[in-house]
C-alpha positions as MATLAB code, in Angstrom:
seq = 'XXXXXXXXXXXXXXXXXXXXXXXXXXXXXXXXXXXXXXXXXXXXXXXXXXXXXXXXXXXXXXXXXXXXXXXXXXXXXXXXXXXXXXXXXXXXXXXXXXXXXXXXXXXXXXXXXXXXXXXXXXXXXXXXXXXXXXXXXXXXXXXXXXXXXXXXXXXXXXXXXXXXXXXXXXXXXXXXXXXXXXXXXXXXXXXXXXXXXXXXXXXXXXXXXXXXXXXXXXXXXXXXXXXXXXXXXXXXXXXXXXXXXXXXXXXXXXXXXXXXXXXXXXXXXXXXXXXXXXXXXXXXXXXXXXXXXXXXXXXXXXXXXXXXXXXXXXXXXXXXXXXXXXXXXXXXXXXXXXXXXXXXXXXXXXXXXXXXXXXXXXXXXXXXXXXXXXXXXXXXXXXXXXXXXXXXXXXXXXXX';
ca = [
     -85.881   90.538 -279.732;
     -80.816   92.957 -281.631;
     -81.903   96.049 -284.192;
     -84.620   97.247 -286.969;
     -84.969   93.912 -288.769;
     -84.538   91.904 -285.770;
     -86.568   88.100 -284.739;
     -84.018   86.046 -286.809;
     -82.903   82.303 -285.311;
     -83.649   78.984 -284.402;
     -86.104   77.984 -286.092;
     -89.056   75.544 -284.646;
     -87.854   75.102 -280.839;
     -90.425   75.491 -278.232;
     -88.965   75.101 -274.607;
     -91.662   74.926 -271.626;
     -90.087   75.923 -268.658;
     -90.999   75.584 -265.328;
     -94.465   77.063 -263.509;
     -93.208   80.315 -261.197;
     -96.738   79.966 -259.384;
     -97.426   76.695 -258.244;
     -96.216   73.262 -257.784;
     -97.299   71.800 -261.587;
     -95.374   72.298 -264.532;
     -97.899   73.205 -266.309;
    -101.548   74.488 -265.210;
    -104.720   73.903 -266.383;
    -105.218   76.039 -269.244;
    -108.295   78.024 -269.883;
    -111.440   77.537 -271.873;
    -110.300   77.731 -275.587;
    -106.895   77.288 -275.335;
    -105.218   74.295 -276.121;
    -102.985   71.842 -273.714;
     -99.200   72.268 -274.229;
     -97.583   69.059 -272.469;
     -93.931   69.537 -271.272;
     -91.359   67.913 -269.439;
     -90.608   68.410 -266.350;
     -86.828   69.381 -265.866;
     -84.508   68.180 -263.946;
     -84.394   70.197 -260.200;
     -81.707   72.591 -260.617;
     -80.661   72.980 -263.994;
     -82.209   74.209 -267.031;
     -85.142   72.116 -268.968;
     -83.242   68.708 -270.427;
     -84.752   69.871 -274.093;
     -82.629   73.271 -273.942;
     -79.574   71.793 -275.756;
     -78.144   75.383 -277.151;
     -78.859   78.610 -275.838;
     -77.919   81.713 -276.955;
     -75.199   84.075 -275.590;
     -75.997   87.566 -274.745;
     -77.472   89.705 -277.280;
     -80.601   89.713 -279.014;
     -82.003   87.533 -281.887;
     -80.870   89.777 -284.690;
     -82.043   92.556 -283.031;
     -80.368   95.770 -285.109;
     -80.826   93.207 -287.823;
     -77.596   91.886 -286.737;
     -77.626   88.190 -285.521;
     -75.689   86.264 -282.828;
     -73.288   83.228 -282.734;
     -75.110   80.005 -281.376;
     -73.416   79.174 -278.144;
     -73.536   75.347 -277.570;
     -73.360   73.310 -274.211;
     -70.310   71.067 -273.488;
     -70.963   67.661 -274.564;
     -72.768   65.493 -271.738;
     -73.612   68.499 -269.573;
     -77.475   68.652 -268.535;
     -78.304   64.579 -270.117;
     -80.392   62.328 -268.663;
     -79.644   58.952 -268.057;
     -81.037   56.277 -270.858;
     -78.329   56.969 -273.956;
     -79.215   57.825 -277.263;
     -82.596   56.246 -277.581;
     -84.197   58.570 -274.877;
     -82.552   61.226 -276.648;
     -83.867   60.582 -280.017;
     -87.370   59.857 -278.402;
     -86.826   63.173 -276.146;
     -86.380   65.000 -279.807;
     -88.787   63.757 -282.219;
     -91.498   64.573 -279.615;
     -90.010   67.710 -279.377;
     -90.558   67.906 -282.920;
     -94.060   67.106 -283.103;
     -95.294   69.350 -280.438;
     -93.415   71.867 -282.748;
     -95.616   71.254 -285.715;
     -98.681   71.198 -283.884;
     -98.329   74.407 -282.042;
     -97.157   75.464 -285.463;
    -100.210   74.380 -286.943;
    -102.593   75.865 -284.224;
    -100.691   79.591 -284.668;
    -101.711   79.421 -288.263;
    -105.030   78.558 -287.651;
    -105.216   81.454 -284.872;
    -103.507   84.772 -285.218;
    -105.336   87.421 -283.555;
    -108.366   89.641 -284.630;
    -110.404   88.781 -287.552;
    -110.350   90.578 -290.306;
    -113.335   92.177 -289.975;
    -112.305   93.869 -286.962;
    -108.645   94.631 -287.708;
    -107.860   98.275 -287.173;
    -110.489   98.677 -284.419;
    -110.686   97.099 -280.422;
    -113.456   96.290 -279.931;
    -113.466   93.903 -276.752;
    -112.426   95.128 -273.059;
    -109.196   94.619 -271.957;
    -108.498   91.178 -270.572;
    -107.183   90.063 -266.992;
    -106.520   86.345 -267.128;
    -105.629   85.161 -264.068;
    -103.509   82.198 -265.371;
    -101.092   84.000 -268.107;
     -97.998   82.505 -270.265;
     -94.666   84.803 -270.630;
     -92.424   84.270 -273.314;
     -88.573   84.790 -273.659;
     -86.984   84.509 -277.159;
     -84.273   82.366 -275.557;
     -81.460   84.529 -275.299;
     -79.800   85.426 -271.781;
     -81.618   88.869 -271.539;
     -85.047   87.964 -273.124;
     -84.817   84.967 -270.602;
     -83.841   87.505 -267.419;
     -86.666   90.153 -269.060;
     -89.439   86.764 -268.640;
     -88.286   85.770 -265.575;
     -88.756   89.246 -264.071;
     -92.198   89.757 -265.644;
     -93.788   86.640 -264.585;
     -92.018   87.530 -260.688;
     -94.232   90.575 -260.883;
     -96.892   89.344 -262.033;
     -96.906   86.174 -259.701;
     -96.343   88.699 -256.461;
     -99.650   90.742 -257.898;
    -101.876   87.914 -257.837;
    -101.366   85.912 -261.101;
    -100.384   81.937 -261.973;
     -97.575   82.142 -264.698;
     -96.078   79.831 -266.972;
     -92.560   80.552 -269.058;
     -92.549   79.401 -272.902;
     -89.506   79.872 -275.065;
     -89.787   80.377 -278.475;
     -86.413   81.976 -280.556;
     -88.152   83.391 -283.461;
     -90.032   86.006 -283.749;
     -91.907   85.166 -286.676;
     -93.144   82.215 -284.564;
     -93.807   84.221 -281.012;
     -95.452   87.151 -282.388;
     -98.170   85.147 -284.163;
     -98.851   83.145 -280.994;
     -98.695   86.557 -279.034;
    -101.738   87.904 -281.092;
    -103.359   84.566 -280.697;
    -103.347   84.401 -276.913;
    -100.755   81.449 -276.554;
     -98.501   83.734 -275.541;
     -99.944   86.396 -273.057;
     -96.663   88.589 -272.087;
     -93.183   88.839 -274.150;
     -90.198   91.528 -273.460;
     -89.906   93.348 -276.870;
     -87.626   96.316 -277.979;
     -89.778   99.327 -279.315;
     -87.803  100.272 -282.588;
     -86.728   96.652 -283.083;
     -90.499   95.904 -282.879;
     -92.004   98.458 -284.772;
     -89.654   98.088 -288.010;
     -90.552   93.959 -287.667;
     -94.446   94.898 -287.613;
     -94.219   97.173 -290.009;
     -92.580   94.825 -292.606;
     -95.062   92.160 -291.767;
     -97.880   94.743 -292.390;
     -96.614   96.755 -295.405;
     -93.787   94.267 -296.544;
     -90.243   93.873 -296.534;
     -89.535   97.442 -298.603;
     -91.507   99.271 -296.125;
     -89.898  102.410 -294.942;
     -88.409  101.875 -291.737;
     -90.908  103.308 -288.525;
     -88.139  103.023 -285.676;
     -86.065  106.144 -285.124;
     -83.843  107.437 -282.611;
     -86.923  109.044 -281.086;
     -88.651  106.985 -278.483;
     -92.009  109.214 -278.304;
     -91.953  108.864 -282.165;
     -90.850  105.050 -282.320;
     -93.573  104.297 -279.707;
     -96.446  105.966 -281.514;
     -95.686  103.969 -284.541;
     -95.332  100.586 -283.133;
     -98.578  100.774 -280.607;
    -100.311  102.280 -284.074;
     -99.030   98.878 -285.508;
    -100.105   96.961 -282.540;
    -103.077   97.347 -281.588;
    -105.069   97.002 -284.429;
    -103.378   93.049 -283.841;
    -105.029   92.839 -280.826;
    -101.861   93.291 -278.995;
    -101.011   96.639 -276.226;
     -97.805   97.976 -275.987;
     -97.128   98.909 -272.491;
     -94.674  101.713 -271.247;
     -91.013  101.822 -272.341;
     -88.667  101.655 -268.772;
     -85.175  103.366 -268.748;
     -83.397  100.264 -270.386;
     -82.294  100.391 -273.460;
     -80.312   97.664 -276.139;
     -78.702   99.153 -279.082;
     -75.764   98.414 -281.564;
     -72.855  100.486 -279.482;
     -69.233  100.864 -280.737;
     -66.452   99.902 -278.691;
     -62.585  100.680 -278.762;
     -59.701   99.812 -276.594;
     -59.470  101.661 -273.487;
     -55.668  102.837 -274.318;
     -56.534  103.980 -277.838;
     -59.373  106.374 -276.359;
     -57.308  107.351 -273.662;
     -54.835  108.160 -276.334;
     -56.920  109.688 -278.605;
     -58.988  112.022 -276.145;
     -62.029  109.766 -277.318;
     -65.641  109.769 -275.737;
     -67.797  109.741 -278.050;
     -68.333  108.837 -281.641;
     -68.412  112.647 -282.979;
     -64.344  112.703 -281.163;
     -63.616  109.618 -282.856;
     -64.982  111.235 -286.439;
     -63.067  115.001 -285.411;
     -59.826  112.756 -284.844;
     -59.464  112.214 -288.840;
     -57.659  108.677 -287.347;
     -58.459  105.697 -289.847;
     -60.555  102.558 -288.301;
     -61.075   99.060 -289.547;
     -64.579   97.662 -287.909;
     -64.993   94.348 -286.473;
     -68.670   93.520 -287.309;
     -71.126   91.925 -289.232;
     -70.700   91.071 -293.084;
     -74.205   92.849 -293.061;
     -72.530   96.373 -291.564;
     -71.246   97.381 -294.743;
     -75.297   98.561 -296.069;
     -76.889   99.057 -293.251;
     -77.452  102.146 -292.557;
     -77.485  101.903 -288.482;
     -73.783  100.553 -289.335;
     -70.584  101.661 -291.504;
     -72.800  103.977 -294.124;
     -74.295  105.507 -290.574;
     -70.984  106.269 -289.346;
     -69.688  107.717 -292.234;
     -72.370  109.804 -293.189;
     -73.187  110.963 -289.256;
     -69.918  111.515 -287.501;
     -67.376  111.636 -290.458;
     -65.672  108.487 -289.359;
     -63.078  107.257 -291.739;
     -63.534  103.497 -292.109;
     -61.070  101.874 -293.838;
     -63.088   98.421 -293.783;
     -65.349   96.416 -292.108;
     -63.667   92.964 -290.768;
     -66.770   90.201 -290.832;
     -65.894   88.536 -287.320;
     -69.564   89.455 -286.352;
     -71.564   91.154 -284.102;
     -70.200   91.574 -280.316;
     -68.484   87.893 -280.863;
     -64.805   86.836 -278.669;
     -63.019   87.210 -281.960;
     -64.181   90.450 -282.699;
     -63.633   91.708 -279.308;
     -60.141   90.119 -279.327;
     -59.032   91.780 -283.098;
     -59.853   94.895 -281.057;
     -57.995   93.935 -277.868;
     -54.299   93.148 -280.281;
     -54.992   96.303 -282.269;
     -55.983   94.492 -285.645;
     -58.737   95.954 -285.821;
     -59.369   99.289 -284.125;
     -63.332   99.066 -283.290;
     -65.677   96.784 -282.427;
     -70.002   96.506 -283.451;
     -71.411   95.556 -280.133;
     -74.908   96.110 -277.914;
     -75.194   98.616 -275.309;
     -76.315   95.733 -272.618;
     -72.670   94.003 -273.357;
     -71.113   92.587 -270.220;
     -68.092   91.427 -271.117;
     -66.336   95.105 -272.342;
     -63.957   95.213 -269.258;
     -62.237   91.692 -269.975;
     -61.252   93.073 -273.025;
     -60.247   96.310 -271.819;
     -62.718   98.279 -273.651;
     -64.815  101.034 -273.540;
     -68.479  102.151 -275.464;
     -68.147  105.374 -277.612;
     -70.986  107.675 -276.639;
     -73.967  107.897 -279.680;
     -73.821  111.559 -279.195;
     -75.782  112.333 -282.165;
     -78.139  109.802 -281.851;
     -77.256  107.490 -284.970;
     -78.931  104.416 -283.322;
     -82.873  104.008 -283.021;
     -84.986  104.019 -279.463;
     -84.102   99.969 -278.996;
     -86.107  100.560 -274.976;
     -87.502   97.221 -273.842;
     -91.271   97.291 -273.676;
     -93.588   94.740 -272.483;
     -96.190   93.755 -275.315;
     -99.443   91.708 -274.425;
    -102.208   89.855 -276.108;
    -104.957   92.906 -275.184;
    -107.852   90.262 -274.600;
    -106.249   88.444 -272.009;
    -103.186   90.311 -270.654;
    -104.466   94.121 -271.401;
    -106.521   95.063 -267.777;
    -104.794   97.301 -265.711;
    -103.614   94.236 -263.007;
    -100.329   93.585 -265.630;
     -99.859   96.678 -266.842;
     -99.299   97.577 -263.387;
     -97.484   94.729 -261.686;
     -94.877   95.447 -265.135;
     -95.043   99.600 -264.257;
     -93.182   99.243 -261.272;
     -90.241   97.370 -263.772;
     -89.512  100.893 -265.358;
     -88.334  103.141 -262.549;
     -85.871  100.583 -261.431;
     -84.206   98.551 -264.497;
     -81.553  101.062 -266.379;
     -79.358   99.801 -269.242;
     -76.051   99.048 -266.780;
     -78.082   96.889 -264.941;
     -79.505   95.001 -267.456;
     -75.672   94.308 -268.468;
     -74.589   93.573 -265.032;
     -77.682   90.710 -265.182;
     -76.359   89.405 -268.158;
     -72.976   89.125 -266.707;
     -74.051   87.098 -263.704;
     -76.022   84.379 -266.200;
     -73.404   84.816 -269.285;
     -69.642   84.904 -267.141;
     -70.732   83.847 -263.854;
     -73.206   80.840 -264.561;
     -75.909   82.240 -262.828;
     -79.204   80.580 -263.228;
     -81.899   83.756 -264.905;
     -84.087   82.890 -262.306;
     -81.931   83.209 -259.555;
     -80.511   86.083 -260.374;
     -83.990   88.266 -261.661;
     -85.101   86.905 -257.944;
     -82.475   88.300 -256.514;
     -82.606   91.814 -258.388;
     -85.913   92.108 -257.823;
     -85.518   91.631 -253.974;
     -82.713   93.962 -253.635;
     -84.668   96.474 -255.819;
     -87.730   96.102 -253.251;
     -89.812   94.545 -255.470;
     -90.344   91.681 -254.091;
     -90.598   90.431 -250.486;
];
């Protein structure tokens, strides 16, 4: 949830995590909605069934995916050896299929009455928020469903890294909330609605990018709320001595400089046009070749560190710049679309003006540096997302 063609991933995981408003894992659900069992996980740690998570960055977001990061071997197990294990995954497996089964039967507004609301908002008192299962989607959820418990509400967390299974349950109403990225969003939609050769909708303008995504929204039954000052976009990085150096801030210095660059990024950089074409084209940079270590990844950051390679494809939200002594070029000309995170809910039962409140008072306070400071505490310091969106939100004054 990183780039235009993001949502790419893991494929059929669902992850229940723990009830932020009462004592039950999970709550009753509501009339028409079906039960979800889960297991309860152990106190302390993260659910038992979470055996990979993601490192920071978004699922393909910029249509540029992320490195699986995997747990140490033993770490988070449950006594009982392998049988448990193999019991704990094929039910895993079948609750997969049958949620999989239930978002094809539902998804959203018949067809009848696509392309007009015709039903009041919705204010659900119990509601479900859902994280794509990467560090910041999981500190985005967290932070909702904090809000939304201090305003009154009873929320569940449900993880679900794909997008092409989320967004489906999201227009259904098993999934009330989700943290989204406007242009990421809005390009995804769009190919869904007009197909995979669609022009692109995103754009570097966020008034522009948010007209066409709620214009591709709503007629799904689904409201996107106000963008806040956070943004994630692809960012390029160099080392801090070869912009001091150079004289370089910003991307237009580094294109003025004439100097040659070989780009550690994605195999994928070479045609898109938010990558190596982009930078050409936009700033004049001289590439001299893109070096396929990936997107934001340890070995791309450390080709940049020795000086093998001279620049790096990263996200603005990246945390881990300083240990590599390096520094983000400034988009100055705007190369990179309006990425802001947005809160998107099911309009029937998330769409009353209770949420879109208790999420409003997100935007004046979250900026992009903190976002990557809350990624560092989960991603370097081994910070549980809960603790630490707690603890931002308290020293924010958001909650008590």
């Amino acid at each position: 949830m990183t780039g235009p063609e993001g949502g790419r991933g893991g494929a059929d995981r669902w992850r229940a995590v723990r009830e932020q408003g009462g004592p039950d894992l999970w709550p009753p659900v509501p009339s028409g909605r079906r039960d979800r069992p889960a297991r309860a996980p152990a106190p302390h740690r993260p659910p038992a069934a979470t055996v990979r998570r993601r490192s920071h960055g978004r699922l393909g977001v910029h249509g540029l995916g992320r490195p699986w990061g995997r747990r140490r071997a033993g770490a988070g197990r449950r006594p009982g050896g392998a049988r448990r294990g193999r019991t704990a995954w094929a039910g895993a497996a079948l609750l997969a299929v049958a949620l999989l089964l239930l978002v094809g039967c539902v998804t959203g507004p018949s067809l009848e009455n696509r392309g007009t609301v015709t039903a009041s908002p919705g204010d659900s008192r119990r509601l479900i928020v859902g994280s794509a299962g990467f560090t910041e989607s999981d500190l985005l959820a967290q932070m909702y469903a904090l809000l939304l418990n201090r305003a009154g509400y009873k929320t569940s967390l449900l993880t679900v890294a794909n997008r092409e299974l989320y967004e489906p349950a999201l227009e259904s109403g098993q999934i009330d909330v989700v943290p989204e990225y406007a242009a990421t969003f809005a390009d995804w939609l769009n190919a869904k609605v007009n197909g995979p050769q669609a022009p692109p909708v995103g754009s570097p303008d966020l008034a522009t990018t948010m007209t066409a995504l709620r214009r591709l929204a709503t007629p799904r039954g689904l409201t996107v709320l106000d963008p806040g000052r956070a943004v994630n976009q692809n960012a390029f990085a160099v080392a801090r001595s070869f912009a001091r150096e150079h004289g370089l801030r910003t991307l237009s210095d580094l294109g003025a400089s004439g100097l040659r660059v070989r780009l550690a990024a994605g195999d994928e950089c070479v045609q898109r046009p938010y990558c190596e074409p982009g930078l050409r084209k936009t700033y004049g940079i001289d590439i001299s070749g893109v070096d396929p270590k990936g997107v934001g990844t340890t070995q791309a950051k450390r080709a940049v560190q020795s000086g093998r390679d001279q620049m790096v494809l990263t996200t603005t939200t990246d945390a881990t710049l300083d240990q590599f002594g390096l520094v983000l070029l400034a988009d100055d000309k705007q190369l990179q679309n309006a990425d802001y995170v947005v809160p998107v809910v099911n309009r029937s039962r998330a769409g009353g003006e209770g949420v879109t409140t208790a999420l409003g008072r997100l935007n004046d306070v979250l900026t992009t540096a903190d976002l990557a400071a809350l990624n560092e505490q989960v991603d370097s310091w081994r910070r549980l997302p809960a603790d630490v969106a707690r603890t931002y939100l308290e020293d924010k004054g958001l909650l008590k």
